[in-house]
C-alpha positions in Angstrom: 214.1 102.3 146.5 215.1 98.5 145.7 215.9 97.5 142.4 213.2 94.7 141.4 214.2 90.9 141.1 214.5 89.3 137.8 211.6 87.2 139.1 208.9 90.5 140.3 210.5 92.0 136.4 208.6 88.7 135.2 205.5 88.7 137.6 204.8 92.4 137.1 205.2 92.0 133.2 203.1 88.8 133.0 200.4 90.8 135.2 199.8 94.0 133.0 199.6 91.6 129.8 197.2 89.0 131.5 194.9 92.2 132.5 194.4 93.1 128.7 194.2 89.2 127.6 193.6 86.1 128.9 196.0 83.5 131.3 196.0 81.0 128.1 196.4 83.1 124.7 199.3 85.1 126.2 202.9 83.2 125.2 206.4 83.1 127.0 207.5 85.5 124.4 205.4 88.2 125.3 206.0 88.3 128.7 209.8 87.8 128.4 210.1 90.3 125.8 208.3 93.1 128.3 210.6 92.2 131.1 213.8 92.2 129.1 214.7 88.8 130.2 216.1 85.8 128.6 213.9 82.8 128.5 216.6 81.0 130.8 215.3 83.6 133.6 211.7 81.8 133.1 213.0 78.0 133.9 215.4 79.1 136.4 212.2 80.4 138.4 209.1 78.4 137.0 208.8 74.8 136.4 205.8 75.2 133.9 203.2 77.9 133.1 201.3 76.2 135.4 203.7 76.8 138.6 203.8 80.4 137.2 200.2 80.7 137.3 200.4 79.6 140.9 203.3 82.3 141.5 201.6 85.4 139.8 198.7 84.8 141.7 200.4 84.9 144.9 202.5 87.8 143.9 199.4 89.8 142.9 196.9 88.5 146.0 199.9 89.6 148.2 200.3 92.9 146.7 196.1 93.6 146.4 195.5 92.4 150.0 198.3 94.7 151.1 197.2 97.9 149.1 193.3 96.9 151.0 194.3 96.6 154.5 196.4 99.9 154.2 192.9 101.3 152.8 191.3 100.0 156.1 193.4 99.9 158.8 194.4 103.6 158.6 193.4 104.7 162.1 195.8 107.5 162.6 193.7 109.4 158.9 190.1 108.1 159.7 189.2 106.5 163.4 185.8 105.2 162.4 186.6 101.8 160.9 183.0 102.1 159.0 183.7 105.2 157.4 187.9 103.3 156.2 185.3 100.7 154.9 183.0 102.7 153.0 186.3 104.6 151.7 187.1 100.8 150.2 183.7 100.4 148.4 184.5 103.9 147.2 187.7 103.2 145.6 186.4 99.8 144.1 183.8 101.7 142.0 186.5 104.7 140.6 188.8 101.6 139.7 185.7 100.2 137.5 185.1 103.4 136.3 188.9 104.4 135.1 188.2 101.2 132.5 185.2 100.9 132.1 185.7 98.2 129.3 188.1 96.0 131.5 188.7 94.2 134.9 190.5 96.3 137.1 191.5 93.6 139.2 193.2 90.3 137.6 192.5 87.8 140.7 188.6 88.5 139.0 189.3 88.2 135.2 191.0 85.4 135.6 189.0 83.5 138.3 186.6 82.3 135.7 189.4 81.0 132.9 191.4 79.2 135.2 189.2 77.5 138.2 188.1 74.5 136.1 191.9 74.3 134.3 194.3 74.4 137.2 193.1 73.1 140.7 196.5 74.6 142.4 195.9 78.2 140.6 191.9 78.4 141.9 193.5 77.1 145.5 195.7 80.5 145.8 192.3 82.5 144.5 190.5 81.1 147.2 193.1 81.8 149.8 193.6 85.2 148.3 189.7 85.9 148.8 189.4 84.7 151.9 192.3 87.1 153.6 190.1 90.1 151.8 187.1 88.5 153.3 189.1 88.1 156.9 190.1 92.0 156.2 186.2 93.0 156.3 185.6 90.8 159.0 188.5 92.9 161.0 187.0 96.0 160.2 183.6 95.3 161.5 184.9 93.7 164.4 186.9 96.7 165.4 183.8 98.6 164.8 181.6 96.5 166.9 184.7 96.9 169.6 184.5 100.7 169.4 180.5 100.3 169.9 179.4 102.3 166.3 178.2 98.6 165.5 175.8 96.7 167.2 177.8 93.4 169.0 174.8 90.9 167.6 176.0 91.7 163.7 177.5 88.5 162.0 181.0 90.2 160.9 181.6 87.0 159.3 178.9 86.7 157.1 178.6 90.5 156.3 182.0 90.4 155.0 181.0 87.4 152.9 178.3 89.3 151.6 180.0 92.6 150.7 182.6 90.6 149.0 180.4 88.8 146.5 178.3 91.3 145.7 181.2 93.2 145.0 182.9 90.6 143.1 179.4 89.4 141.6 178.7 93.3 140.2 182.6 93.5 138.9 181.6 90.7 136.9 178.5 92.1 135.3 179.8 95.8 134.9 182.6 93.9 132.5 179.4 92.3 130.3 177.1 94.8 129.8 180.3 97.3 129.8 178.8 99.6 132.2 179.9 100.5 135.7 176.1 100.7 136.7 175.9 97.4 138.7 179.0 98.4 140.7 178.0 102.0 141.3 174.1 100.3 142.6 176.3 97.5 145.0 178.8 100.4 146.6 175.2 102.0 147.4 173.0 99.2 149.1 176.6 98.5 150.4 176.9 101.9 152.2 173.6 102.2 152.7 173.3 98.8 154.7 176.1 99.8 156.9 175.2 103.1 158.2 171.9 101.1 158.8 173.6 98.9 161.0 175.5 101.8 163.0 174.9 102.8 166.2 175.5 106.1 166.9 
């Protein structure tokens, strides 16, 4: 197993902090002292917080969008792409529920605090959304390929929808601090693919 960088030491502290507070009230400090590196390590990697922002983002969209397209391209342990997506939803709802006070995921918690402060940190959000959006779009395209989805089914804008609504429901499971509105969305959600299914 390789040792981590100095740099993923600092990424993978400043993550776990920023998924317990917010982008803006956690200081260099904290993160340095969890990854037990000097605060030269910070400026020889990171211009400003800013540029930071921008590179935890990246770091964590790369590993989230890595840990979902395992979940769904896994032909060799399940063959029928819409049961590898339904698997997905799954999951989403059992990470809402294991903290049922929190976001699970930080590209969501932090979506809100930092779109209207940092045009360079929502850019890498939207980028990072739009390769899980392309990774549902895969899915029911393989599906329409292996003909257990009808051919005349937008994959595009389905995986626009499933997306939001998962997104959307994340959002209002962390208000009324409930994991009701995800548990409903993972249910249309299933329920409106295995209405589209062929066979």
């Amino acid at each position: 197993m390789n040792e981590q960088t100095t740099k993923e030491r600092i990424l993978d502290a400043a993550e776990e902090i920023m998924l317990e507070r917010s982008f803006h009230s956690v200081g260099l400090k904290q993160i340095l002292d969890m990854a037990k590196v000097p605060k030269g390590s910070f400026y020889y990697y990171f211009s400003s917080k800013e540029q930071f922002g921008v590179e935890m983002l990246k770091h964590y969209m790369g590993e989230a969008t890595a840990r979902k397209r395992q979940l769904l391209s896994g032909k060799d342990d399940e063959p029928d792409p819409l049961k590898r997506l339904e698997t997905m939803l799954d999951s989403g709802l059992e990470a809402v529920q294991s903290v049922p006070d929190k976001f699970p995921c930080l590209a969501l918690k932090l979506s809100s605090e930092v779109s209207d402060l940092s045009d360079a940190m929502r850019l890498e959000l939207a980028k990072g959304f739009e390769q899980w959006i392309k990774l549902f779009q895969e899915v029911l395209e393989e599906a329409k390929a292996k003909k257990v989805l009808d051919k005349t089914v937008d994959s595009k804008l389905e995986s626009q929808l499933i997306h939001d609504l998962m997104t959307g429901s994340i959002h209002r499971a962390i208000i009324n601090r409930s994991p009701e509105p995800v548990r409903c969305t993972v249910g249309h959600l299933k329920r409106r693919i295995e209405k589209l299914r062929l066979n």
